[in-house]
C-alpha positions in Angstrom: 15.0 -23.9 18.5 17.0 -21.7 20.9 17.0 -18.1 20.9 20.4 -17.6 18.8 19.2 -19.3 16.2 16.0 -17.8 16.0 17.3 -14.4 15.9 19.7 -15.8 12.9 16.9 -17.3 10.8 14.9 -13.8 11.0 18.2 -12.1 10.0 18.8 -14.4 7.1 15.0 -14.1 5.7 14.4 -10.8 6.2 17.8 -10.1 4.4 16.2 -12.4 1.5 12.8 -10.9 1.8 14.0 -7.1 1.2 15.7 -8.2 -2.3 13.4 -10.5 -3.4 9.9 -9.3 -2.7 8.0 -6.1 -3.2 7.8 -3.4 -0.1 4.3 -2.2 0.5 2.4 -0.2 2.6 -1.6 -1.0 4.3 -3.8 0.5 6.7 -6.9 -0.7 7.9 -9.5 1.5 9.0 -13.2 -0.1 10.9 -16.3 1.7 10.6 -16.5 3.2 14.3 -13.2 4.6 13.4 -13.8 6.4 10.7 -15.6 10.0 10.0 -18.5 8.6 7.8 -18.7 5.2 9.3 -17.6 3.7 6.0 -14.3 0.8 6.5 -11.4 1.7 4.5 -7.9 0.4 3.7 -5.1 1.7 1.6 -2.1 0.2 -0.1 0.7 0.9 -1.7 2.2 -2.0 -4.7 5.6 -0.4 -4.1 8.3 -2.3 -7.1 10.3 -0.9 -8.9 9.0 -2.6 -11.8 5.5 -2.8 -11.4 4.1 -0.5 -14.1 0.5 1.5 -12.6 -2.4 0.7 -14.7 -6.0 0.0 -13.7 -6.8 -3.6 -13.2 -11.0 -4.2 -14.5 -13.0 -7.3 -14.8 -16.4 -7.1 -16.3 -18.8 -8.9 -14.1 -19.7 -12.0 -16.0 -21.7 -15.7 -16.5 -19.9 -18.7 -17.2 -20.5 -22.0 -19.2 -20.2 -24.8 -17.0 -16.4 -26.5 -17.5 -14.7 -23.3 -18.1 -11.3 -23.5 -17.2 -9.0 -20.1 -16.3 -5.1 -19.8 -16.7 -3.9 -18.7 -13.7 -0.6 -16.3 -14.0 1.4 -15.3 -11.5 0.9 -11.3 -10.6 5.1 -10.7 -10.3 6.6 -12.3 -13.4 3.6 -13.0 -15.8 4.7 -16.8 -15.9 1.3 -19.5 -16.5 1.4 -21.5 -13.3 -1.8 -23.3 -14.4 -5.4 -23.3 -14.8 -8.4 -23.5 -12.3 -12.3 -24.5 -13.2 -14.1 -20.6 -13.8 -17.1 -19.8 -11.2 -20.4 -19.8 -12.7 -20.6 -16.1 -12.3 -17.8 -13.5 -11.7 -18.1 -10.0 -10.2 -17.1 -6.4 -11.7 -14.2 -5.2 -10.5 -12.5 -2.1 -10.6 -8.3 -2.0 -9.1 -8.6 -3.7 -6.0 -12.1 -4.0 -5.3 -15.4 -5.4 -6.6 -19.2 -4.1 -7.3 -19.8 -5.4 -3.7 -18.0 -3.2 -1.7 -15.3 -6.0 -1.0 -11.5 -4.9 -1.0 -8.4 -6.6 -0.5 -4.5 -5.2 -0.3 -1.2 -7.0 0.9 2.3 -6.8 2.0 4.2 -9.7 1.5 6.9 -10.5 5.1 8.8 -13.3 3.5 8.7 -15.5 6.5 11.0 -18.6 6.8 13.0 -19.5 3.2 11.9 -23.2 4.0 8.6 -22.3 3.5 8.5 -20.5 0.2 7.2 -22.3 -3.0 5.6 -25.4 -3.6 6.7 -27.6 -7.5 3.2 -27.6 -8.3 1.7 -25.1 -6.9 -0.7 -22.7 -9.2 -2.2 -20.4 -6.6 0.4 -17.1 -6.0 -0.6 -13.8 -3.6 -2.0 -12.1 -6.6 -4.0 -14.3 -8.0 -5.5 -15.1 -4.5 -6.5 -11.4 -4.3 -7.7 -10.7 -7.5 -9.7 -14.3 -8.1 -11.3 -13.7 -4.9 -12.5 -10.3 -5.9 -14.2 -11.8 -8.6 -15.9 -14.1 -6.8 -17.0 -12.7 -3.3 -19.5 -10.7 -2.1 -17.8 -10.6 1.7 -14.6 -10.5 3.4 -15.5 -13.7 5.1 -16.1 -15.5 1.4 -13.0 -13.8 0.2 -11.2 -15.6 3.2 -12.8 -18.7 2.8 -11.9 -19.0 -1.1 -8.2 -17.5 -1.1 -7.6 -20.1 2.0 -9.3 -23.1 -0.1 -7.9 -22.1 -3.0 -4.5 -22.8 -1.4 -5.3 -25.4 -0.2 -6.6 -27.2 -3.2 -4.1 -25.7 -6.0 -0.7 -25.4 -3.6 0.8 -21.8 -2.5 3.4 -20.4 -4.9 4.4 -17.3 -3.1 6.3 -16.2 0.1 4.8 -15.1 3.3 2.1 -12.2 2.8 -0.7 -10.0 4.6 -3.6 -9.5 3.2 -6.1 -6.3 4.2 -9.5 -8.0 3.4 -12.5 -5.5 3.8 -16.3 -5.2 3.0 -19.1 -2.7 3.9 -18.9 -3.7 7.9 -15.9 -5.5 8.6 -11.7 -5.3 8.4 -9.8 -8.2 8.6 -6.3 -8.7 8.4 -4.9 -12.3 7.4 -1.7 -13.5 7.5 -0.4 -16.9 5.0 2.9 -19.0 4.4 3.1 -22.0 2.4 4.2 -25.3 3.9 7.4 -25.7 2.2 8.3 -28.3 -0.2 6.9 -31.8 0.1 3.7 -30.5 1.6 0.8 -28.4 0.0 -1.1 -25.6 0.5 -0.2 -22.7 4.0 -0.7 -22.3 7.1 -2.7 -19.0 8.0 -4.7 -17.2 10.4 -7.0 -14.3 10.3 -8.0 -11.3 12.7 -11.0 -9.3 12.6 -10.3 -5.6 13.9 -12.4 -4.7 16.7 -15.3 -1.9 15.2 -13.6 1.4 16.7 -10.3 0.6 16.2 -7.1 0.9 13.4 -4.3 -1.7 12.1 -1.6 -1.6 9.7 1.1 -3.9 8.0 3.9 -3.5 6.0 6.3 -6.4 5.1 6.6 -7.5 8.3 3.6 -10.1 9.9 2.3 -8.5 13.0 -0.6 -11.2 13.7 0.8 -12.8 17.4 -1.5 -14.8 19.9 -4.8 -15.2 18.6 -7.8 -17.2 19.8 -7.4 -20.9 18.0 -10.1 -22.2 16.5 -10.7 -26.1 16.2 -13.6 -25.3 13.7 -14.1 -21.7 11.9 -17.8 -21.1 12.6 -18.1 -18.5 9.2 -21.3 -17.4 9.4 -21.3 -16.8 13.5 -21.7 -13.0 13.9 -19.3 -12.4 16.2 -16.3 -14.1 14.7 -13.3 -12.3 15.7 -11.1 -15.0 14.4 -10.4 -18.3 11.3 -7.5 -20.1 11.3 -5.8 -23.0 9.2 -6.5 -26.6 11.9 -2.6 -27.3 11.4 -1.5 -24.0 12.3 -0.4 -24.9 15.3 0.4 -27.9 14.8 2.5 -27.8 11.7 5.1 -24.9 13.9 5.6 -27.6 16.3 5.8 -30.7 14.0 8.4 -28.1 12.0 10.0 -27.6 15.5 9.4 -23.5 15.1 7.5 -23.7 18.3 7.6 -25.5 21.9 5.1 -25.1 24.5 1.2 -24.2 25.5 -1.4 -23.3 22.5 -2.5 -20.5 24.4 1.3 -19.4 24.4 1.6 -19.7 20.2 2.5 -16.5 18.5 2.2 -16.9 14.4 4.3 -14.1 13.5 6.9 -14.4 16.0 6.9 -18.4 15.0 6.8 -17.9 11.2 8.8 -14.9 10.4 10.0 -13.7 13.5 10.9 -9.7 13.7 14.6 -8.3 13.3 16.1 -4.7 12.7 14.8 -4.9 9.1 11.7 -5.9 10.1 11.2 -3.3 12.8 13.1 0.0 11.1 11.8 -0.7 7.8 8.5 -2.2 8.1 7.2 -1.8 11.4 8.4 1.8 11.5 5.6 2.8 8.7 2.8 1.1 10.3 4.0 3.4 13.6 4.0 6.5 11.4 0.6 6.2 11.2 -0.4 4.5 14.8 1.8 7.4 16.3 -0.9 10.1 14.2 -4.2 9.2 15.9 -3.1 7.6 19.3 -1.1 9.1 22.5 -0.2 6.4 23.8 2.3 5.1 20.8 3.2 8.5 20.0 3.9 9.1 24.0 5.4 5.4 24.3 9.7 5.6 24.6 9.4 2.0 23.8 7.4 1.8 21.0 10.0 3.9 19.3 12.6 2.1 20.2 11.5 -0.6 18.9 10.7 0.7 15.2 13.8 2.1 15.1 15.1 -1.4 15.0 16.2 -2.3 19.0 14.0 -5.4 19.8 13.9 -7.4 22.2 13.7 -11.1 22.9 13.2 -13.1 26.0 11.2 -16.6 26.7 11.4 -20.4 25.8 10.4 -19.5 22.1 12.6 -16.1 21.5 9.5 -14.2 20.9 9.9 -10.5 20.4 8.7 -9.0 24.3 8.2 -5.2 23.0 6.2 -5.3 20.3 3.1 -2.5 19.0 0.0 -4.0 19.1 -2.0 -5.4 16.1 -4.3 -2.1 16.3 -5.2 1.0 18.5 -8.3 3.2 18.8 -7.9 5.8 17.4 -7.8 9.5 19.4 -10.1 11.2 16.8 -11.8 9.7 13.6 -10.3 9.3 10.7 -11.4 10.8 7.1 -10.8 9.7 3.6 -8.5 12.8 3.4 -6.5 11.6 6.2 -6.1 8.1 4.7 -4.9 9.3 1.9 -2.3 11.4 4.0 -1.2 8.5 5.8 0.4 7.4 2.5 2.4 10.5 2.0 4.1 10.3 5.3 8.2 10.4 5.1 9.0 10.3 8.9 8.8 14.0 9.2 8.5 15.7 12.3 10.6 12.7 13.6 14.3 12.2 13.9 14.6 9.8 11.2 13.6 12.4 8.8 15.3 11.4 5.7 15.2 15.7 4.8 17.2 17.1 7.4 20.6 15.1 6.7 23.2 15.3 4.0 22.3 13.3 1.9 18.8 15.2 1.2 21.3 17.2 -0.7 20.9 20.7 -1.4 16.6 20.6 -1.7 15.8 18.6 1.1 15.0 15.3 -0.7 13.3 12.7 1.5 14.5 9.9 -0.3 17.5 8.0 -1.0 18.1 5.7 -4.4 18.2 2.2 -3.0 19.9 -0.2 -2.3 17.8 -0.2 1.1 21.5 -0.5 3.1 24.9 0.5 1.9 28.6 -0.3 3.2 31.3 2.4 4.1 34.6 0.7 6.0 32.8 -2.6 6.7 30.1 -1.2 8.8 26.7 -1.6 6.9 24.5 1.4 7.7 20.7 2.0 6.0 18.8 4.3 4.5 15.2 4.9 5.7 12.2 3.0 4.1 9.1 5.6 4.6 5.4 4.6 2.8 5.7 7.5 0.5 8.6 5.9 -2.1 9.0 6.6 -5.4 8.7 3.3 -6.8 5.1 2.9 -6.0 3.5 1.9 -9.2 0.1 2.2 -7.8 -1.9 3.0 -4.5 -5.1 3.5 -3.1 -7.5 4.2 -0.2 -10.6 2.1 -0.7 -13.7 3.4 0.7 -17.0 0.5 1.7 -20.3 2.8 2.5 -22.5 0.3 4.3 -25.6 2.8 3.7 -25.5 3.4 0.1 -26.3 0.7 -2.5 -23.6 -1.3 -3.6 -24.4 0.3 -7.1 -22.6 3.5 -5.4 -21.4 3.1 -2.4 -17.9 1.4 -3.1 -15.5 4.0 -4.3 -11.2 3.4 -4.6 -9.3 6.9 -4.6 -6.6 5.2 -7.2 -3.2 6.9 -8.0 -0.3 5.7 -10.3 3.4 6.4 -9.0 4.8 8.1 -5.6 1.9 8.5 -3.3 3.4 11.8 -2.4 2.7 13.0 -5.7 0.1 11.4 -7.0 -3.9 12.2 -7.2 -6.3 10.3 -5.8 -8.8 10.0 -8.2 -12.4 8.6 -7.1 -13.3 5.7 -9.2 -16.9 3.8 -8.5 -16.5 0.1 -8.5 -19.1 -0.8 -10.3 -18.1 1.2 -13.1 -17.7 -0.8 -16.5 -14.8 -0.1 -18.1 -11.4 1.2 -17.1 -10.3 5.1 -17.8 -8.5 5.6 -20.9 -5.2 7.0 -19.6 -5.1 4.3 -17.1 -6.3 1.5 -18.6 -4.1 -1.9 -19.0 -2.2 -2.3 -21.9 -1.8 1.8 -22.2 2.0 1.8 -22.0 4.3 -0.6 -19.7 7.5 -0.3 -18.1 9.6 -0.1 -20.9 7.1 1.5 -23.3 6.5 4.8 -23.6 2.5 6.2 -24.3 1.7 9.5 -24.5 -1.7 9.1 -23.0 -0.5 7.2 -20.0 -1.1 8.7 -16.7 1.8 6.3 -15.0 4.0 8.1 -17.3 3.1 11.7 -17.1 3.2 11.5 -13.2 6.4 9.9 -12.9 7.7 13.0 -15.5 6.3 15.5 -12.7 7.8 13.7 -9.5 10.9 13.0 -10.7 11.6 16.4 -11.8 10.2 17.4 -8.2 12.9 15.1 -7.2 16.0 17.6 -8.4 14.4 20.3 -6.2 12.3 19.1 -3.7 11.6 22.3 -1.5 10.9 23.9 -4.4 9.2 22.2 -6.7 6.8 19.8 -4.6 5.0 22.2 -2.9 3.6 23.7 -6.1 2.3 19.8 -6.8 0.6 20.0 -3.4 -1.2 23.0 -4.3 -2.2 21.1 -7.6 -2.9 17.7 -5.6 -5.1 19.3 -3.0 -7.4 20.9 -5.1 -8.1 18.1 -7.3 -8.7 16.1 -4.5 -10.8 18.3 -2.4 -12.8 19.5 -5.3 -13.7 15.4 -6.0 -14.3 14.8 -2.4 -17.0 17.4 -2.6 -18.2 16.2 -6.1 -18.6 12.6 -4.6 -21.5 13.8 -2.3 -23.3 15.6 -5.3 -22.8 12.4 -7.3 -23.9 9.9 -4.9 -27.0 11.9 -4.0 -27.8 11.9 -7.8 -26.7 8.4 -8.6 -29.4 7.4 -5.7 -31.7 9.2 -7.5 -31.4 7.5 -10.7 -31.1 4.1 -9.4 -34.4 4.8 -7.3 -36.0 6.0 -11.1 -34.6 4.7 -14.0 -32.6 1.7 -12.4 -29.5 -0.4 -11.7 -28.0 0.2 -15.5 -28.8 3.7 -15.6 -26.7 4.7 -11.9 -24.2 2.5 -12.7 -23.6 4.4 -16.3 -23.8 7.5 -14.2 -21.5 7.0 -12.1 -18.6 5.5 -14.3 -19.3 8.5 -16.6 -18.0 10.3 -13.6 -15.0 8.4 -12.9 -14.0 8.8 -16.9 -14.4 12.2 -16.4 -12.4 12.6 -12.9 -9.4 10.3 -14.4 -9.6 12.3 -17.5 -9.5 15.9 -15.8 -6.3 14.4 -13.4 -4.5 13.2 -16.7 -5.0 16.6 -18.7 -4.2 19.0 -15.6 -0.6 16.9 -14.6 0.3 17.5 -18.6 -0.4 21.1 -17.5 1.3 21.1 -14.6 4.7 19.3 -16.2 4.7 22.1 -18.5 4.4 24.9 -16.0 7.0 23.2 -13.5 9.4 22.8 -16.6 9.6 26.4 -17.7 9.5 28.1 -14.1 12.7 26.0 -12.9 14.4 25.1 -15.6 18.3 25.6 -15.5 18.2 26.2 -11.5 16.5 29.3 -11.8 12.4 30.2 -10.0 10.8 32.2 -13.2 7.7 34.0 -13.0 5.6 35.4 -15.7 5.3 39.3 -16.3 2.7 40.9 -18.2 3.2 42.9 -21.3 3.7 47.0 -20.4 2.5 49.5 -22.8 5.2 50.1 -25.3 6.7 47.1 -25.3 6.6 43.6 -27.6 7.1 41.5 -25.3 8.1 41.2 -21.4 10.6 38.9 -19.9 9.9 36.9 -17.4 11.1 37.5 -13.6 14.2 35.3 -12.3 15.0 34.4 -9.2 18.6 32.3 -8.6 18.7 31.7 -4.8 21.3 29.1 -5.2 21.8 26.2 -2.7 20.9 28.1 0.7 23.0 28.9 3.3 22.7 25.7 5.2 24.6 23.5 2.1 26.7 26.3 1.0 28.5 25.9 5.0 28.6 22.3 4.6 30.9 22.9 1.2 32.8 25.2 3.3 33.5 22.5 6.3 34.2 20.4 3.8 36.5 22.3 1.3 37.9 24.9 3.7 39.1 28.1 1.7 39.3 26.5 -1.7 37.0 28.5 -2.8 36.9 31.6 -1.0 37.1 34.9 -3.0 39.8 37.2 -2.1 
């Protein structure tokens, strides 16, 4: 395929892929990279339909010929049922009692590739059947890739983060099109020391092909399909040398969208912990959407890399930073132009690009959005017990606004106010947590500067005070699982993890009230105390208007039309 066409096809699926599929957000963190030596990803389920509730299976034995229905994540529609494992594992959001987690991003890839009639095993149902069923990333790999292979791929294109107590992997997957079953895939293990990232847009390139995946060889850095190769070039995607074979630039090759609006939020966090990207002219460039393409196969010549060493190590605290990130301190910061309105907003409603004149321009597509419905930082603690040392920091809603609340993963039930089935999209519930905290940022939304910084005040300390807690409980948990037993620590800690979700879910009801009455109609009110003599004392109100900045813009725009003389 020449160049031209190339380019066209990555135009034409990314322009699919942004209205069909969800846009989320992971970053992949090894253990010599991180503070504590624990591996760690994060992810955002960004949709603006996906209602944030707490996914939990009980771990669990099986008769022999149980069967499982098999739904897809997206829709809720029965694609069809698989024979149950023997034994299923606990597990809590996004990962299991074992310390294995997995997130995703789904790229899209080529349209000729999407969906199988037939096929019963979709993105989600990869992830979370695997959970169930895996006590590594490698078995987690080796299952979601069988899986597919046996029982057809429904879905698009998709990353997955795939992470135990010692290694990261990322692994990218598209389905064979119709007419053919099961994908094509391959997976990278991130070097120990070093960082990766993906979001909507594949990023795996030339890789070391493997004619057999040796699973249980120590230093495996890479697993691949056998036809992944071979299926590009049979497909005429690809001509030339193996060596030469790039899977992302073959199988969903990178365009403006998939550099401004994916690739850029991977860079948000690269440029954070590592000089080089944040020193590199190119790099920029080429998030901002100006790639370039050049040899027999059109590949994309100034790419990031899959991962970077980091600077300086990275903490839990800073993971969950990572997710907040909007583009500030760069020039694509969505608060500094008009249409942040009057309180520096750093969002725009979507659509993702809009027309004026028959020149289509964009908005910006930063991690922090506001129709996360859930997100997380999952943290694997190779020196604790698996009883205690898996723990995902889980949020509902806008990760700029949300807590992270510490739930263990071997914890047995789900918290109340985030429990499945507590509310959905179109049902209210009192109790829900989704619900409160999308009451809280969306007011934040009509005043920005004003109102989110007095949720950071409320966030931090929350999340501080459990980061600090989690040491106390872990210590104890130890404790009990070294006197009383498995049951006992396990009891412990999800009486914790009630207690943390419960604690969030009382002090954001709090906090929507407080916000409500001190800026209500536009005004900043503060509360006075009674003076002696009086019944009663009114509060004091500020109304500092728009600011000056705006108040010119009316004026450039509407001259003297409202000038007082």
């Amino acid at each position: 395929m020449n160049i031209k066409s190339l380019l066209l096809a990555g135009v034409l699926l990314f322009a699919f892929s942004i209205q069909q599929s969800k846009a989320c957000t992971n970053y992949l963190i090894t253990k010599g990279a991180s503070v504590d030596g624990s591996t760690m990803i994060s992810y955002s389920a960004d949709s603006h339909v996906l209602y944030g509730e707490l996914y939990h299976w009980a771990a669990q034995k099986w008769p022999a010929g149980t069967m499982m229905d098999v739904y897809e994540w997206d829709t809720g529609k029965k694609l069809g049922q698989i024979p149950q494992a023997a034994e299923t594992y606990n597990v809590v959001g996004n990962a299991n009692e074992h310390q294995v987690s997995i997130g995703e991003t789904t790229y899209g890839g080529r349209a000729d590739l999407h969906h199988q009639d037939g096929a019963i095993m979709d993105y989600g149902s990869m992830i979370y059947i695997a959970l169930q069923r895996s006590k590594t990333a490698r078995e987690a790999i080796k299952l979601m890739t069988d899986l597919v292979a046996e029982y057809g791929y429904y879905s698009e294109g998709e990353s997955f983060s795939i992470a135990d107590k010692n290694e990261v992997w990322i692994m990218e997957l598209i389905g064979k099109g119709q007419g053919e079953k099961g994908a094509v895939w391959v997976a990278v293990r991130i070097p120990d020391g070093y960082v990766s990232g993906h979001a909507n847009q594949a990023r795996i390139t030339t890789f070391d092909y493997q004619k057999k995946n040796k699973w249980d060889k120590e230093d495996a850095m890479f697993f691949n399909s056998k036809d992944v190769i071979s299926f590009a070039k049979k497909k005429e995607y690809f001509t030339g040398k193996d060596k030469d074979f790039s899977f992302s630039d073959t199988y969903a090759p990178v365009d403006f969208g998939g550099a401004r609006f994916c690739e850029m939020r991977v860079y948000s966090m690269f440029h954070k912990i590592n000089k080089e990207v944040k020193d590199s002219p190119a790099y920029w460039e080429y998030v901002k959407g100006n790639v370039q393409h050049g040899g027999e196969n059109g590949y994309a010549s100034n790419r990031m890399p899959l991962y970077v060493k980091p600077d300086h190590k990275v903490s839990v605290h800073d993971m969950m930073g990572f997710m907040r990130d909007h583009l500030e301190g760069t020039e694509l910061d969505m608060s500094k132009d008009m249409g942040a309105g009057p309180f520096g907003l750093p969002y725009r409603w979507r659509g993702l690009t809009w027309k004026v004149d028959g020149k289509t321009y964009c908005n910006e597509r930063a991690t922090a959005t506001q129709q996360a419905g859930f997100s997380f930082v999952s943290q694997m603690r190779s020196w604790l017990p698996d009883e205690i040392g898996g723990i995902i920091w889980w949020g509902v809603d806008d990760p700029s606004g949300t807590v992270y609340m510490p739930f263990y993963t071997s914890m047995t039930t789900a918290p109340e106010n985030f429990k499945v089935g507590n509310g959905s999209m179109m049902d209210w519930s009192e109790t829900s947590g989704f619900w409160i905290f999308n009451q809280v940022e969306n007011f934040a939304y009509m005043m920005w500067n004003r109102v989110h910084p007095d949720i950071v005040i409320a966030q931090t300390k929350l999340e501080q005070g459990f980061i600090a807690e989690v040491q106390k409980t872990d210590a104890e948990a130890k404790s009990i699982l070294e006197s009383k037993g498995r049951d006992a620590a396990i009891s412990y800690v999800s009486d914790y993890s009630h207690k943390a979700a419960a604690k969030t879910f009382t002090t954001w009801k709090s906090l929507y009230q407080q916000l409500f009455m001190k800026y209500m109609d536009g005004n900043i009110k503060t509360k006075e105390e009674v003076k002696e003599g009086y019944k009663m004392a009114n509060p004091k109100v500020e109304q500092p208007g728009y600011g000056e900045n705006f108040y010119r813009k009316i004026v450039e725009e509407t001259g003297n039309q409202f000038e007082v003389k």
